[in-house]
C-alpha positions in Angstrom: 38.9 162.6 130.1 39.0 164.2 126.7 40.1 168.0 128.0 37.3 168.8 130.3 34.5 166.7 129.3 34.3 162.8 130.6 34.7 160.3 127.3 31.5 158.9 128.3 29.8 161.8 128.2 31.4 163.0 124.8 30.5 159.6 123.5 27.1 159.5 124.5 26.1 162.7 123.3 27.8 161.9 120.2 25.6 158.8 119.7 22.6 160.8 120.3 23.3 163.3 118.1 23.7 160.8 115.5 20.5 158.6 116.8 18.7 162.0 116.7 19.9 163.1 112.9 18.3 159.8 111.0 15.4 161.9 111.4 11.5 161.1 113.0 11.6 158.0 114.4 9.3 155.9 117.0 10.2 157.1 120.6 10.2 153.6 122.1 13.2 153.0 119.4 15.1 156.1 120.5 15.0 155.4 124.6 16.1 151.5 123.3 18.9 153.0 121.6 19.8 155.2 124.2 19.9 152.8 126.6 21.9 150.3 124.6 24.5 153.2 124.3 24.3 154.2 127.7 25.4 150.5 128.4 27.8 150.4 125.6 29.5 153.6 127.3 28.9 152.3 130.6 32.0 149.5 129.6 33.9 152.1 127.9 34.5 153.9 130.8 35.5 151.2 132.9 38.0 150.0 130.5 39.4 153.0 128.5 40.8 156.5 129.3 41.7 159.0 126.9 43.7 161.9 127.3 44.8 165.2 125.1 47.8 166.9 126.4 50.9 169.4 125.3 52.2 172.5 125.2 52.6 176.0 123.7 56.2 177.5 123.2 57.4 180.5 121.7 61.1 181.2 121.6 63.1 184.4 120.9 66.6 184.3 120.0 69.4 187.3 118.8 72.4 185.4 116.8 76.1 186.9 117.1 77.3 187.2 113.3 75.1 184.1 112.4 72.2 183.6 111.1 71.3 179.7 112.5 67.2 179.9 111.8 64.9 178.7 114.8 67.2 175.9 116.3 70.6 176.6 117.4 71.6 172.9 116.3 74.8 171.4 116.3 76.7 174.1 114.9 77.4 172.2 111.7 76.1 175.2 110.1 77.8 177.7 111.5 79.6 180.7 109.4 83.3 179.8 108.8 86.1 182.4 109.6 86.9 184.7 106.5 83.4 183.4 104.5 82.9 186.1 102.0 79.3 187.2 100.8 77.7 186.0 103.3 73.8 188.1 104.4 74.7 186.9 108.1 77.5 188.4 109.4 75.6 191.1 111.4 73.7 188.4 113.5 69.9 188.0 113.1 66.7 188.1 115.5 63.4 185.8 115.4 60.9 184.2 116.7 58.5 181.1 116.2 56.3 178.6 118.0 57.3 175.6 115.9 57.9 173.5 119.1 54.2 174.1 120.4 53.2 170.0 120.4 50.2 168.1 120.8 49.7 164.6 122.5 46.7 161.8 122.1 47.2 159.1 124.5 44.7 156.2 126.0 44.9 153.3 127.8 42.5 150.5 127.9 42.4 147.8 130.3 42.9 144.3 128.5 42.6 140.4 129.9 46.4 141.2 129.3 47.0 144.4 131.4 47.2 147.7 130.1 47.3 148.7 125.9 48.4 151.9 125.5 48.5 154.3 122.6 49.9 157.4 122.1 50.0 159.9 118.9 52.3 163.2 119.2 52.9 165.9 117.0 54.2 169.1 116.9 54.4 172.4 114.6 58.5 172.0 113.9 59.0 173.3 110.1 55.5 175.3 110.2 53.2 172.7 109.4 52.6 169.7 111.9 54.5 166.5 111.6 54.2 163.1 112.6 57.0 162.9 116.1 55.8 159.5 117.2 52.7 157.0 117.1 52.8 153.9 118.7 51.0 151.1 120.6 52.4 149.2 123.9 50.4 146.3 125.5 52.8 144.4 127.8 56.2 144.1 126.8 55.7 144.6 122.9 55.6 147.9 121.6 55.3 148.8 117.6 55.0 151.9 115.8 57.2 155.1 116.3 58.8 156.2 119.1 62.1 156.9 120.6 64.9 154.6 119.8 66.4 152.6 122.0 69.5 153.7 120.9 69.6 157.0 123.6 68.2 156.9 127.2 66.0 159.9 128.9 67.7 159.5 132.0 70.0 161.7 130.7 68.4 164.0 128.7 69.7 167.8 129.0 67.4 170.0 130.0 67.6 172.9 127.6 65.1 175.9 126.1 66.8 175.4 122.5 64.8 172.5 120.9 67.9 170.2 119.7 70.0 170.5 122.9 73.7 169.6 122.9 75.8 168.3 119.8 77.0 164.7 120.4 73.4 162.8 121.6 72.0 159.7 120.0 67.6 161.2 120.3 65.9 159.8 117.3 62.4 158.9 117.0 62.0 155.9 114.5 59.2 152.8 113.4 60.3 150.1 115.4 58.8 146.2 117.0 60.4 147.0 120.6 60.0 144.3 123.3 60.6 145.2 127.2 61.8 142.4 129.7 62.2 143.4 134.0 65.0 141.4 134.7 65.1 142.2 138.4 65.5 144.8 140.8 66.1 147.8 138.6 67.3 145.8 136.3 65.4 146.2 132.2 66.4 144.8 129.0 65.4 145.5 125.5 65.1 144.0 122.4 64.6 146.3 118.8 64.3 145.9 115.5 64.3 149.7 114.2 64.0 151.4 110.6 66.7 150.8 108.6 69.6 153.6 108.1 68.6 155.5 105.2 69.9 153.2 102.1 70.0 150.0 104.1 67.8 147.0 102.7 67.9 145.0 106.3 66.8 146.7 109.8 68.7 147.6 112.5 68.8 145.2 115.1 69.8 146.8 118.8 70.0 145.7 122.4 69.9 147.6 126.1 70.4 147.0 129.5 68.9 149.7 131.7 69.7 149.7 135.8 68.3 152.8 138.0 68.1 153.1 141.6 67.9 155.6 144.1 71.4 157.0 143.1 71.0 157.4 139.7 70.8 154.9 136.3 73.0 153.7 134.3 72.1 152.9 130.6 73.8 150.8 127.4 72.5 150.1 123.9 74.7 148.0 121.3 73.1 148.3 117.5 73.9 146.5 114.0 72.7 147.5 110.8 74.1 147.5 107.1 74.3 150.5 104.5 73.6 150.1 101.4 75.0 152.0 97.9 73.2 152.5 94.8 76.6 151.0 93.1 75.2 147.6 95.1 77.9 147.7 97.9 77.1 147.4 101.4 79.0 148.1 104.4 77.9 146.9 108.1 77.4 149.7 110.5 77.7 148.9 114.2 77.2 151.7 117.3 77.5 152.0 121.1 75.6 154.3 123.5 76.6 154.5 127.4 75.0 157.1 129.3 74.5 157.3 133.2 73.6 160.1 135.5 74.1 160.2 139.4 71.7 162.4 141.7 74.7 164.1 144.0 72.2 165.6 146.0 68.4 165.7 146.0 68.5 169.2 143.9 71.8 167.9 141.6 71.9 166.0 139.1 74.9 164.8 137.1 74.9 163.5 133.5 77.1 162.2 130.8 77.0 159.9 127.6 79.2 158.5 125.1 78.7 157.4 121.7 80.6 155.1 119.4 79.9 154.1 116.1 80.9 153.2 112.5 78.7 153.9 109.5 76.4 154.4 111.7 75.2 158.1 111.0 73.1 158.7 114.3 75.5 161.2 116.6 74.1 164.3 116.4 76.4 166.8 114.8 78.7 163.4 113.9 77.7 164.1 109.6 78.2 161.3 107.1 79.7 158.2 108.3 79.5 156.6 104.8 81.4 157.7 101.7 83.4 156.1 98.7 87.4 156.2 99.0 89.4 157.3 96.0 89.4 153.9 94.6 85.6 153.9 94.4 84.9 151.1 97.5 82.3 152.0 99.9 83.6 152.8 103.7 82.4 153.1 107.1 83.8 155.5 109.1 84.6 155.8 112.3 82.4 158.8 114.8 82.6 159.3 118.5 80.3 161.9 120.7 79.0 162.6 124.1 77.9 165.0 126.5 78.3 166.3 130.0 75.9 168.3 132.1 74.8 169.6 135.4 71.5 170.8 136.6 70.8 172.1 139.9 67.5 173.4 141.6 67.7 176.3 143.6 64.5 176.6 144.6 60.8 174.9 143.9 60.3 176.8 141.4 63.6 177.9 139.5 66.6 175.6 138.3 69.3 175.7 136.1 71.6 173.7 133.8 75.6 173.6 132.2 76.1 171.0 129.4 78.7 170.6 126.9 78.8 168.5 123.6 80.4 167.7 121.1 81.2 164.8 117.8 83.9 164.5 115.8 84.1 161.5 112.4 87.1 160.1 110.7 85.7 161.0 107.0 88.0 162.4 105.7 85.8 163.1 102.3 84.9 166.3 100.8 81.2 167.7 100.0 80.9 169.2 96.7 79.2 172.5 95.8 78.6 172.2 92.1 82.2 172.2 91.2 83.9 173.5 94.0 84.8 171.4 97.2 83.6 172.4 100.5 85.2 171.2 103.7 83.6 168.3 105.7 82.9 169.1 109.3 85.4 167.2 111.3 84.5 168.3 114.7 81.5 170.6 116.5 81.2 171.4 120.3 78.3 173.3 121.9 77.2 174.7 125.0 74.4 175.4 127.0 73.5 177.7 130.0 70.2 178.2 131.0 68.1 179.5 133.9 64.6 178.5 134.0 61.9 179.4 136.2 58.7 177.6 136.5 55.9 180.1 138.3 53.6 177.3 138.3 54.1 173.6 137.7 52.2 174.2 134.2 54.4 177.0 132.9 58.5 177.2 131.8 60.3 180.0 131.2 63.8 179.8 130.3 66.8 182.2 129.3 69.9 180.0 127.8 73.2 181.0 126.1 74.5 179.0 123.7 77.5 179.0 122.2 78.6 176.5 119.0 82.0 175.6 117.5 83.0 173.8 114.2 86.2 172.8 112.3 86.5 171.6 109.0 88.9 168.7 107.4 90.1 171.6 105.5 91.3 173.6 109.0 88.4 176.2 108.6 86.9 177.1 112.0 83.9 179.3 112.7 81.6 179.9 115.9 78.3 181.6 116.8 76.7 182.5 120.2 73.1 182.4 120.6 70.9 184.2 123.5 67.1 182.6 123.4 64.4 183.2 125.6 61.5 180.6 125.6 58.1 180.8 127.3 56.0 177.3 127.8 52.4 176.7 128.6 51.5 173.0 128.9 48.5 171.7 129.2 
């Protein structure tokens, strides 16, 4: 179906349309052409489906003595104690609909099994981007689409758009291969885009086991950075995330990233940098997240996570030439209520409150309140 109308009948009238427009012709050679499309759709249809699908969102947020723009985030930018000159410290208010998305997906019935195809978008940074694009028939899938690096077992269900600090949930060009290896039991193979710098891709590996309990997820990856000086460091990370259904309305979550040079950890920073002697380094980063979520009714849930990622950089960013302290640690958290009036339709209020510290022993936080309202279609 493409929205309401059947592909075959979008695709016949299309054809007509077009038969039609080459102007006067002999009848006899419209009904043959018509008839030979009818036929041609007639095989369509039993083959290939095509779907469009998404959602609207708008969110509303009021900032506490921060001014964090239209994602929460990690809180990597969040005001330091005793910042001076600052145009934020009375808080701010807004609203957007950045996150509204947009989905094209099909599937086609092959001698093979099923080749699918999916194109997403959505509206973050006011104009609409590319999130992922991507073909799957059997176990090989190319083009972009989540890395194998995270899991969405555990994903936290939030209303802010980046969730938690500490998560490994990037969306990359990859050659991904998918293997059952028994009950439950899934491995993958990647080769993904290389870190930014890196002249060789990223080669990662998972092992995926779920069952009625729950899942259980790892993913080892190993890449190389590369310098414009010409060194190169190799980069190497670890994701283990699981989540256990306690009951059949909670669910308990929790991952754990590892890495080196491996820049991925959301709210992690640069892993890379050049030590005083002028050598290019890896550095160490570690970062995670807990949660709960618990339904309270058919139609109305809520959620608690926590996050947070720390690095062993112990470099300096420069502002012209001043220093400015390199985020060593940030922690979030979310709590949300969300209530879904019909299955089609989420509407959330979350607090969210962030927390950074600097190399330098600056701290800062911010608290967020956000209200989002989502239609999907």
């Amino acid at each position: 179906m493409i929205g309401k109308i059947p592909f075959g009948a979008a695709l016949l009238g299309a054809g007509a349309a077009f038969v039609l427009a080459l102007g006067p012709v002999n009848a006899a050679d419209v009904n043959a052409e018509i008839e030979a499309l009818k036929k041609r759709v007639a095989e369509l249809e039993g083959k290939t489906s095509v779907s469009i699908s998404g959602y609207v969102k708008g969110d509303f947020y009021i900032d506490s003595d921060n001014d964090l723009g239209n994602a929460f985030g990690n809180a990597a930018s969040v005001r330091l104690d005793g910042m001076e000159g600052d145009d934020d410290d009375d808080g701010a208010v807004g609203a957007h609909a950045n996150q509204s998305r947009l989905r094209l997906s099909s599937s086609t019935s092959t001698d093979h099994g099923a080749l699918n195809t999916v194109v997403e978008g959505d509206f973050w940074g006011g104009t609409l981007r590319l999130r992922q694009a991507y073909g799957e028939l059997g176990p090989v899938l190319a083009g972009q689409a989540w890395s194998i690096r995270g899991d969405d077992h555990t994903a936290a269900d939030t209303v802010d758009f980046d969730g938690p600090a500490g998560v490994v949930a990037t969306r990359t060009p990859q050659l991904r291969l998918t293997l059952p290896l028994g009950a439950g039991l899934t491995g993958q193979l990647a080769l993904e885009e290389p870190i930014s710098g890196n002249e060789v891709p990223t080669f990662l590996a998972a092992l995926r086991y779920s069952s009625g309990w729950g899942a259980v997820n790892v993913t080892g990856a190993v890449g190389r950075y590369d310098d414009d000086s010409g060194q190169n460091v190799t980069t190497h990370s670890l994701h283990v995330g699981a989540h256990l259904n306690a009951t059949d309305a909670t669910r308990v979550m929790a991952t754990l990233n590892m890495t080196r040079g491996d820049g991925q950890i959301y709210g992690a920073g640069d892993v890379t940098g050049m030590d005083a002697s002028g050598d290019l380094k890896a550095y160490d980063a570690i970062g995670g997240f807990a949660g709960v979520s618990h339904g309270w009714s058919d139609s109305i849930r809520s959620g608690l996570y926590y996050g947070w990622a720390e690095n062993d950089n112990p470099a300096l960013m420069t502002d012209g030439d001043d220093p400015v302290p390199f985020n060593k640690r940030v922690q979030t958290v979310h709590a949300n209520v969300i209530w879904s009036p019909v299955p089609a339709a989420n509407i959330g209020a979350e607090v969210i409150y962030g927390r950074r510290e600097t190399n330098g022993g600056a701290e800062g936080e911010a608290t967020r309140f956000q209200i989002g309202v989502q239609y999907s279609f």
